[in-house]
KOLMIBA-691042 format. One record per residue (C-alpha): residue number from 1; residue in one letter; x, y, z. Coordinates in Angstrom, 3 decimals, padded with zeros to 6 digits. Layout:
<pts>
   i aa       px       py       pz
 NUM  A        X        Y        Z
...
</pts>
This chain:
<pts>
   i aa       px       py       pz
   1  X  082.644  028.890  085.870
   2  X  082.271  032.283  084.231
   3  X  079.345  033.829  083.131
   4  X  080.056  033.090  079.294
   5  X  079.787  029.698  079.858
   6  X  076.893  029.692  082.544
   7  X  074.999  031.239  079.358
   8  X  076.397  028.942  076.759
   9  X  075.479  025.786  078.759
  10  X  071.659  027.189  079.341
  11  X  071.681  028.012  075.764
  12  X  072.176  024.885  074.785
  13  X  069.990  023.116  077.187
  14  X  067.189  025.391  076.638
  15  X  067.544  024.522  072.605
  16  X  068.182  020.725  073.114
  17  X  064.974  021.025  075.167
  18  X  062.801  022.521  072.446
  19  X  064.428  019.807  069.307
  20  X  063.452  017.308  071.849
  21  X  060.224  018.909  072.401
  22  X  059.650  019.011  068.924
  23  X  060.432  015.780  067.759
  24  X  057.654  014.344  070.535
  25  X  055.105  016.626  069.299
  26  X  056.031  015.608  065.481
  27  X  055.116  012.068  066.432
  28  X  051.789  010.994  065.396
  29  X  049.502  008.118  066.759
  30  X  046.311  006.469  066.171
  31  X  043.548  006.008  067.967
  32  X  041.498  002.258  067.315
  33  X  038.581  001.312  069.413
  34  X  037.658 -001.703  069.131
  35  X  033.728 -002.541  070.735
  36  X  032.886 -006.096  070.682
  37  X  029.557 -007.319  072.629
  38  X  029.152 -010.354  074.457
  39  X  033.190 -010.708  073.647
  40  X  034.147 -014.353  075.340
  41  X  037.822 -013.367  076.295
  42  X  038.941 -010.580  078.645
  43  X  042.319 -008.884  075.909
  44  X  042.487 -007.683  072.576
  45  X  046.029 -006.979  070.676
  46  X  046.616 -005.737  067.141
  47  X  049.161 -007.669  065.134
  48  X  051.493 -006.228  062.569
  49  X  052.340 -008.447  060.573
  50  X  053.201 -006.783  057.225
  51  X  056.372 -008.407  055.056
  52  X  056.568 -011.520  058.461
  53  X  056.991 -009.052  060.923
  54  X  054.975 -010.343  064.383
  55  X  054.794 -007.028  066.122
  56  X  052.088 -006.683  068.313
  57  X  050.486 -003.748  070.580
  58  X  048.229 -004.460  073.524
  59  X  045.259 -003.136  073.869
  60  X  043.605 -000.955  076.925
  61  X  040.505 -002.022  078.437
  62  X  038.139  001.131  078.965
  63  X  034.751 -000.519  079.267
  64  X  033.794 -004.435  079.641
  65  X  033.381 -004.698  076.158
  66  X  035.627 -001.982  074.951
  67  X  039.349 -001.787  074.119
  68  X  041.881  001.601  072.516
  69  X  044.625  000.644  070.836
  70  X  047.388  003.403  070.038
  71  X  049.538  002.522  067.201
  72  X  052.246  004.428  066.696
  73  X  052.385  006.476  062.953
  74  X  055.369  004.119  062.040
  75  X  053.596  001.231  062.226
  76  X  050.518  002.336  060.504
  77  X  052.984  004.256  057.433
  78  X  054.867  000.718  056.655
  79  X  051.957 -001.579  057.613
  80  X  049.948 -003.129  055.282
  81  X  048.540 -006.190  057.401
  82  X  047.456 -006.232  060.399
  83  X  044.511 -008.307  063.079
  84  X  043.112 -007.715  066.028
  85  X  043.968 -011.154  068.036
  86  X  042.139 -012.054  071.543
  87  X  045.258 -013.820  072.234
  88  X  048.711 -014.587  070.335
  89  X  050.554 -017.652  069.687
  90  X  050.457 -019.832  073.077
  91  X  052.958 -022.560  073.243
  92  X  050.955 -024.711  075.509
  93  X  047.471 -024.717  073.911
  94  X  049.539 -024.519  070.413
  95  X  046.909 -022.113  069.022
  96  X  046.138 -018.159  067.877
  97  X  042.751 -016.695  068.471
  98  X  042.209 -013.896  066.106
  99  X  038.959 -011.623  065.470
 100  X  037.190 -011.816  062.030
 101  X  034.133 -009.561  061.348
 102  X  030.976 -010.541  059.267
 103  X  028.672 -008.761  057.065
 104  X  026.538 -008.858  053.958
 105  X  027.293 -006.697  050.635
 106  X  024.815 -007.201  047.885
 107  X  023.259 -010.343  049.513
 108  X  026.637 -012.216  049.725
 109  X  028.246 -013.068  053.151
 110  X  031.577 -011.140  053.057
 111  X  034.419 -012.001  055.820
 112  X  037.110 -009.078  056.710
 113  X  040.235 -010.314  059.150
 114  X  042.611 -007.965  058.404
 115  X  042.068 -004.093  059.970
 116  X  043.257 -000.909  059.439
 117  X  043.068  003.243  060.147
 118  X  041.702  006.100  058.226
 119  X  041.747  009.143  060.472
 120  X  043.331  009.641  064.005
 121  X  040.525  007.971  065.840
 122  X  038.945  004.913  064.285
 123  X  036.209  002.977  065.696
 124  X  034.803 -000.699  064.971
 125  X  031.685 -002.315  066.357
 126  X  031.011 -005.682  066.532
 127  X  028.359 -008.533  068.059
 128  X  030.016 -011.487  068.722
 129  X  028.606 -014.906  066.791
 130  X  030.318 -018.000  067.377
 131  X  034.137 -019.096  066.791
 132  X  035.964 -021.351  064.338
 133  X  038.796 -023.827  064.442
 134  X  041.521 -024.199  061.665
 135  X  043.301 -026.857  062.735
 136  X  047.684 -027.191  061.198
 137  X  047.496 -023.335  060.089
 138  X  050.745 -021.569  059.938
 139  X  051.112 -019.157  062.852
 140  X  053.396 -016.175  063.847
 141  X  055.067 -016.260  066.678
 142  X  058.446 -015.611  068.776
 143  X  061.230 -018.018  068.912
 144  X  063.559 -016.277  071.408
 145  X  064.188 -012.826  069.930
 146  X  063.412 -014.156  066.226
 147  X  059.686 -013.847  064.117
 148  X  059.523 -017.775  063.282
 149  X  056.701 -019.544  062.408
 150  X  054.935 -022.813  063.672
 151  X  051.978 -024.761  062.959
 152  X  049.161 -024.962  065.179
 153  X  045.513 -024.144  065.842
 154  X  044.275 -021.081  064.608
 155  X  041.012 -019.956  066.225
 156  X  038.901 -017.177  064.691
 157  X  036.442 -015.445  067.304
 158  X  033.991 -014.336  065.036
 159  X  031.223 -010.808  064.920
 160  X  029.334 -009.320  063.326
 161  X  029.943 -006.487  061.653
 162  X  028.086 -003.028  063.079
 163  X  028.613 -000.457  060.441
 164  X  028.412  003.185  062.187
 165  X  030.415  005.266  059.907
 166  X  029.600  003.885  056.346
 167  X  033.687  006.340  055.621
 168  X  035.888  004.126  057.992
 169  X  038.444  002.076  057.335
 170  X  036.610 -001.491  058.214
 171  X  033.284 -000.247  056.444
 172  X  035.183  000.665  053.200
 173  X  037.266 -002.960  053.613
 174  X  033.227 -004.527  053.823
 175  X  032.955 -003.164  050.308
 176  X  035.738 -005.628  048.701
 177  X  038.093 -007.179  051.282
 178  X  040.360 -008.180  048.540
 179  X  040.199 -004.820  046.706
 180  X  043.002 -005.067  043.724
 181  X  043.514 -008.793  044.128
 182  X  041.022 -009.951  041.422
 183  X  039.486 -012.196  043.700
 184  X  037.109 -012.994  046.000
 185  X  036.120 -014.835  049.421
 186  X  033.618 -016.650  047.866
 187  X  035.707 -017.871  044.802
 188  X  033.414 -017.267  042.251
 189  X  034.540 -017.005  039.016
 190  X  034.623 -013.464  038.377
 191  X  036.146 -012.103  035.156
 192  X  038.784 -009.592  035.174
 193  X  036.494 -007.254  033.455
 194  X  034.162 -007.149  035.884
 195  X  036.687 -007.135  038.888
 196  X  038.181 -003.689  036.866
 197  X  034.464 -002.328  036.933
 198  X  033.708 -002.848  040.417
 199  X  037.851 -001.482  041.159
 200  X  036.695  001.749  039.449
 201  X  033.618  002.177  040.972
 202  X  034.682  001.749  044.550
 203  X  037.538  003.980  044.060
 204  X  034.932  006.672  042.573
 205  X  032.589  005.844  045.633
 206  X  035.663  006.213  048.350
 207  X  037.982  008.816  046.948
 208  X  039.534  009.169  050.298
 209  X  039.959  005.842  051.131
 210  X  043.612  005.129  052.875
 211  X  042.715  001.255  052.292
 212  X  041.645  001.425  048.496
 213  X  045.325  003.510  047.984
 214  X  046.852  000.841  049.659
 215  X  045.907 -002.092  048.306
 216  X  046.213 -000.354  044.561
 217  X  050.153  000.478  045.395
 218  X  050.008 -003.079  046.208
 219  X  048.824 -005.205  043.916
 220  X  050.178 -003.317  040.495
 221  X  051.503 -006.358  038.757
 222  X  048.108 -007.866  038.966
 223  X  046.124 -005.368  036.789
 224  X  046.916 -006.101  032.790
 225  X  048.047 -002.976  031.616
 226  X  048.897  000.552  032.937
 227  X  045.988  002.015  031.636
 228  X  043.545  000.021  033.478
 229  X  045.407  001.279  036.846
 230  X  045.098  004.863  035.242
 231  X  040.899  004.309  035.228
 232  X  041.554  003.215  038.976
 233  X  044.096  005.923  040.083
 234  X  042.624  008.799  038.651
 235  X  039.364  008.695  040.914
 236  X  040.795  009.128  044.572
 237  X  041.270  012.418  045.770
 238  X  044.521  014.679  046.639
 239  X  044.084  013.128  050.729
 240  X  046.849  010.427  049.685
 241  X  048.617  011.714  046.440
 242  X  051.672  012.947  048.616
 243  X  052.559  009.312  050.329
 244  X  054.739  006.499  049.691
 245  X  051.649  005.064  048.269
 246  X  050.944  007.492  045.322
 247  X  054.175  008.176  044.681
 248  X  055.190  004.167  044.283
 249  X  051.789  004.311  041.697
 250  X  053.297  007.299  039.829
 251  X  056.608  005.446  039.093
 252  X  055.069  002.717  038.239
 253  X  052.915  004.251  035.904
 254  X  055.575  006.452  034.479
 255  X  059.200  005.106  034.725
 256  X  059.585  003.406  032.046
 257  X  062.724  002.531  032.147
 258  X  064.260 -000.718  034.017
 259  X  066.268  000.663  037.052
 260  X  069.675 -001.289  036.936
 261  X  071.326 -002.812  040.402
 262  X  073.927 -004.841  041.182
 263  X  073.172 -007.352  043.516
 264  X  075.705 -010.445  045.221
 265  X  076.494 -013.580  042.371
 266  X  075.636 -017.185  042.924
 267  X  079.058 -018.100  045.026
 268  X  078.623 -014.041  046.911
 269  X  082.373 -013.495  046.163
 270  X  081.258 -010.724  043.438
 271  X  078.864 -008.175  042.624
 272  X  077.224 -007.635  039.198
 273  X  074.185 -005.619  037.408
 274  X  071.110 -007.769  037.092
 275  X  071.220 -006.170  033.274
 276  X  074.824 -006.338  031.831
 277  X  074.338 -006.792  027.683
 278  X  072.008 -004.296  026.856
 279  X  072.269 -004.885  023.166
 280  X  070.060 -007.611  024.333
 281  X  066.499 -008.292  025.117
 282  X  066.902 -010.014  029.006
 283  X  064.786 -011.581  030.761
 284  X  064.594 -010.972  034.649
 285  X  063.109 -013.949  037.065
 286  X  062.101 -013.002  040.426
 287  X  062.370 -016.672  042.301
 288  X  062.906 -018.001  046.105
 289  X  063.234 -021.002  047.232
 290  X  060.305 -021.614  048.756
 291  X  058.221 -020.518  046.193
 292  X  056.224 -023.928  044.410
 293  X  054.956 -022.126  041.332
 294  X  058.532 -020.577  040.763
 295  X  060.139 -024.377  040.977
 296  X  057.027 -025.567  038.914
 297  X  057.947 -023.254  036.027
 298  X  061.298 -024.355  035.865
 299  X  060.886 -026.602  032.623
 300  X  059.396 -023.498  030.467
 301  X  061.913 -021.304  031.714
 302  X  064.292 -023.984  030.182
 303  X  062.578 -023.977  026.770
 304  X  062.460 -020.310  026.346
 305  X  066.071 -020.596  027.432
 306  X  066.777 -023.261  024.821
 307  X  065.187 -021.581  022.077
 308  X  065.107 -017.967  022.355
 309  X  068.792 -018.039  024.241
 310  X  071.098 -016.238  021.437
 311  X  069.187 -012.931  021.316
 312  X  067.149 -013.085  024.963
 313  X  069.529 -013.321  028.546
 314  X  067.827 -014.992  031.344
 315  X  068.750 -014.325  034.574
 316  X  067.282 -015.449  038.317
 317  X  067.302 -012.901  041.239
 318  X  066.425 -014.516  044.258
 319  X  064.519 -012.666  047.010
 320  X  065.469 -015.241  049.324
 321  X  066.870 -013.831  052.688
 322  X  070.130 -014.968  054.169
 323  X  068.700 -018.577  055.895
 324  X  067.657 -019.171  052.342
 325  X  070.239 -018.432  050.274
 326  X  072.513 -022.215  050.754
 327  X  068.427 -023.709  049.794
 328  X  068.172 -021.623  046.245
 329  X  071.878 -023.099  045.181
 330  X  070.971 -026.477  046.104
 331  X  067.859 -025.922  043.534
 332  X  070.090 -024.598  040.763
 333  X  072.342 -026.879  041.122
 334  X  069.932 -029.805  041.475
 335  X  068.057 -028.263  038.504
 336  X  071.619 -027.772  036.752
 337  X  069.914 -024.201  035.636
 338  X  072.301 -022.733  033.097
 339  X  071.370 -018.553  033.599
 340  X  072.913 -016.723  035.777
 341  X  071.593 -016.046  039.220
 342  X  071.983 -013.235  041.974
 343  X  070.797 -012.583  045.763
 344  X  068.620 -009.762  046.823
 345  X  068.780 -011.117  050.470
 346  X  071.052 -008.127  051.734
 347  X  067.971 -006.065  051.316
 348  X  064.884 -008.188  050.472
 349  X  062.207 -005.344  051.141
 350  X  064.471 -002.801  049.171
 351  X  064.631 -005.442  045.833
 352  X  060.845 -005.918  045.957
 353  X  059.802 -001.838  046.451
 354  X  062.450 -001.209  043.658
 355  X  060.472 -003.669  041.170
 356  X  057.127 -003.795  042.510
 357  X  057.871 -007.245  043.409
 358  X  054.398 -008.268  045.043
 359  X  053.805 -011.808  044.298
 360  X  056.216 -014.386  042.557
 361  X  057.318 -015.661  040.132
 362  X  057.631 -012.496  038.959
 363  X  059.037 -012.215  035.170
 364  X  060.592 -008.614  033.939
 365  X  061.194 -008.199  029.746
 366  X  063.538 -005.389  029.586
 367  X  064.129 -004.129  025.852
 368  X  067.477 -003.023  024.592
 369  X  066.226  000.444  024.730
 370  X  065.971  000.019  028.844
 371  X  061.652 -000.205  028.416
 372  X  060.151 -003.548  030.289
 373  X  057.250 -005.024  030.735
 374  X  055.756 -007.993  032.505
 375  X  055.580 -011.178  031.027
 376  X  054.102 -014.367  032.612
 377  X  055.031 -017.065  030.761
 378  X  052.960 -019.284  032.582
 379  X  050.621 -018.279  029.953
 380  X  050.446 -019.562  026.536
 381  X  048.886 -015.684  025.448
 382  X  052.347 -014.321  027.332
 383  X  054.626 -016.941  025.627
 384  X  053.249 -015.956  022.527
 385  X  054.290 -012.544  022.784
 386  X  057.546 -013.023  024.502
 387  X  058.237 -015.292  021.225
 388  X  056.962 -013.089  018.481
 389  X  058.631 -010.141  020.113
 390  X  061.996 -012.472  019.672
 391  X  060.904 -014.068  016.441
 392  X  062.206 -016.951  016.880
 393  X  060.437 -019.761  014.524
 394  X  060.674 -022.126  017.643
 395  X  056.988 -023.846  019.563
 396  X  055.978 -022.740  022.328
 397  X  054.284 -025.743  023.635
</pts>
């Protein structure tokens, strides 16, 4: 071998060497440690379990109380849910422990189960207090290489909460564990008013808050108009406004226009736009199978079909994936549903980021001029609209 080559082959190990040097040092983790006194079980893991994924990450022991958890910066970028578990699914017991935390905000007892990370090291305390049973609870677990799910015992090892950095990620969560969901653990009746108040406050309060950004780019559809998520958005600080996160908030807030696909018909032989007549007003239903209040509303669906049909196309898109594709034709054919239907299930998570699809039924009123907005017409204030916007001299009851 010549000394041209000799060089050419240590160039090009030395520079394969640095990429691969580069892309390891690129790679970002996070640091959780977990403290949990008097702790009555000797592992902790941290579940992932964001869109029915089950992935899970053992943690390391340090002290007898004490456990770090590294989670890798993919997980925590497309995570949204995720528990600490003492143990996972085990087939012979038929049960889950998991780890809930305790506290009190404003005098009212406020339960968080679902963790998170703010910073590259993250720390929660806790005291342990007793544990609970939930007996027939749907579980995550493993069926050979497949997420599946089972029922069993679900038992919740619970602490309390020790609040040491008032910043973090579990102390902001203490604040409003259901931040953007315009509800509560206690199930009072709060009004959506006064859910928007405390939304704006908190977000004013923790303008940094990786959890508050979150659960905003997550829960879109349920705020009433774009200008209420304006009041929201505008408060937290330039720390998140370059992530998936902002960005999906922006569009949201600013695309007005529908963003035609084509997606696999009702037999999959063909391919076709979910809008095709845009001289139309059309009406877009986001359905499954599964889903009980998208079956339920099957017999309004059929009246706004029946009397706003001429000058308003309906059309189902189901974000069933491939296992439930055969169950969604059996309903429209045992429901002998006259609109046309299409599948999302080649890309599920794809359909539902494209249309902020958080929570279904999910209804989409696109205009002729391409502008939509959402319509529930589950309520009689929605069905109102949807009918005066159509004027169609038809009931709506």
């Amino acid at each position: 071998m010549n000394l041209v080559k000799i060089f050419a082959l240590l160039w090009l190990w030395m520079f394969f060497s640095y990429q691969t040097h580069v892309q390891k040092a690129d790679l970002k983790s996070y640091k959780l440690i977990v403290n949990l006194e008097n702790a009555p079980f000797k592992s902790l893991y941290l579940q992932d379990y964001t869109e029915g994924r089950n992935v899970l990450i053992p943690g390391k022991k340090t002290k007898e109380f004490t456990w770090e958890i590294t989670i890798p910066d993919s997980i925590v970028r497309n995570s949204e849910n995720m528990l600490l578990l003492a143990s996972p699914y085990d087939s012979k017991s038929n049960s889950k422990k998991t780890i809930r935390f305790i506290t009190q905000v404003a005098g009212k007892k406020v339960i968080i189960a679902n963790v998170g990370v703010e910073d590259e090291n993250n720390y929660i305390y806790g005291n342990y207090v007793d544990t609970t049973l939930f007996p027939n609870e749907r579980l995550l677990t493993k069926i050979g290489n497949k997420d599946s799910e089972v029922v069993g015992n679900l038992i919740c090892e619970n602490f309390n909460l020790v609040v040491k950095d008032t910043n973090s990620d579990i102390a902001v969560r203490a604040q409003d564990p259901f931040f953007s969901w315009f509800m509560n653990s206690n199930n009072e009746a709060i009004s959506y008013d006064n859910h928007l108040a405390s939304y704006i406050e908190l977000s004013k309060k923790y303008p940094d808050s990786r959890f508050l950004i979150t659960n905003l780019a997550g829960n879109l559809n349920l705020y009433k108009s774009k200008n209420d998520i304006k009041k929201v958005y505008k408060n937290f600080s330039e720390k998140y406004k370059n992530t998936i996160w902002a960005k999906n908030i922006e569009r949201f807030l600013y695309d007005k226009k529908f963003q035609n696909t084509s997606l696999p018909t009702f037999d999959k032989n063909d391919y076709e736009y979910i809008v095709q007549d845009t001289s139309k007003y059309n009406l877009i239903i986001f359905s499954a199978s599964w889903c009980v209040p998208c079956i339920e509303e099957i017999p309004l669906l059929k009246k706004i079909y029946n009397d706003l049909g001429r000058n308003l196309i309906l059309t189902y898109v189901s974000i069933d994936n491939v296992q439930g594709v055969a169950s969604f034709q059996k309903l429209i054919r045992e429901e002998h549903i006259p609109w046309r239907t299409l599948f999302a299930y080649q890309d599920v998570k794809k359909i539902k980021q494209k249309y902020f699809i958080e929570g279904i039924p999910l209804n989409i009123l696109i205009y002729p001029n391409k502008d939509m907005e959402i319509i529930d017409i589950r309520t009689e204030e929605h069905r109102l609209k949807l009918y005066s916007i159509l004027k169609s001299p038809g009931t709506i009851k």
